[in-house]
C-alpha positions in Angstrom: 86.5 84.7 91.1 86.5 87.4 88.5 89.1 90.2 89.0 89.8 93.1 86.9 93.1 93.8 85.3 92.5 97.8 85.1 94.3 98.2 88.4 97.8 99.7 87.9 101.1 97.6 86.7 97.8 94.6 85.5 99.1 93.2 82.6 98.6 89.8 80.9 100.0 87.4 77.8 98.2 84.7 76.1 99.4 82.1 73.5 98.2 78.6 72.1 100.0 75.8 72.8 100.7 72.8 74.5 102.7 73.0 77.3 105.1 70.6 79.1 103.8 68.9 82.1 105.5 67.8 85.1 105.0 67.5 89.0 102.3 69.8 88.6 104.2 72.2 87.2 103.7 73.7 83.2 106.5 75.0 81.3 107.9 74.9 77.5 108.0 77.4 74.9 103.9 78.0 75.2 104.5 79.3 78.7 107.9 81.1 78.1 106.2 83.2 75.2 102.7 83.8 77.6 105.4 85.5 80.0 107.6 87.4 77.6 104.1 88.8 76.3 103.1 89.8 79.7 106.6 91.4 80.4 105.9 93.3 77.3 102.2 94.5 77.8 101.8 97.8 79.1 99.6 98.3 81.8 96.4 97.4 81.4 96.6 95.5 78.3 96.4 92.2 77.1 98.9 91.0 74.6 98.6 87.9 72.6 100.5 85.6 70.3 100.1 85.1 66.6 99.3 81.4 67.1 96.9 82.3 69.5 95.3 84.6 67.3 95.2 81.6 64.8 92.8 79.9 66.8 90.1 82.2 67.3 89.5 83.3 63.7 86.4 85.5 64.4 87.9 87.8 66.6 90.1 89.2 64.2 88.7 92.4 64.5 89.3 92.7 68.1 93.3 92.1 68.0 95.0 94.8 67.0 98.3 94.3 65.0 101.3 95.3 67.5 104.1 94.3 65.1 106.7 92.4 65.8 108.5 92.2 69.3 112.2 90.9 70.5 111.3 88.8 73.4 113.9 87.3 75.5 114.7 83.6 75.0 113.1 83.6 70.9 115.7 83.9 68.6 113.5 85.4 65.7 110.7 88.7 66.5 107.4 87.7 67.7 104.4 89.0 66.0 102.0 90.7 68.9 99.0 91.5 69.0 96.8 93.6 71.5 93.3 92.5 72.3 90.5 95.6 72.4 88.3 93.9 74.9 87.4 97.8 76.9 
């Protein structure tokens, strides 16, 4: 099922990496960063990692640079990114 995330308070975060596995459940730092990013996204938006941006080369001209965020739980900034997918 397709939905759309223009309806208000939609918000998602993507990154690359593997997560940890366990009774069905994922977790790690992969899917700690995927829900800081969300946390961080303003409505409507779709905010992404820097290693995620990493793997999809090409698109480079669709991610806009965000700068750098402080996300709960990461020591250092995160560089953001916002994908222009409207």
């Amino acid at each position: 099922m397709r939905r759309s995330i223009r309806g208000p308070g939609r918000r998602i975060g993507a990154s690359a990496g593997e997560p940890v596995e366990e009774g069905g459940d994922l977790f790690g730092v992969t899917v700690t960063l995927a829900a800081r990013l969300c946390q961080h996204a303003e409505p409507g938006t779709i905010v992404v990692s820097s290693e995620l941006r990493a793997c999809c080369p090409d698109s480079e001209r669709r991610l806009i640079d965000r700068g750098e965020a402080s996300l709960k739980g990461f020591p250092e900034p995160v560089r953001t990114y916002e994908l222009a997918w409207r």
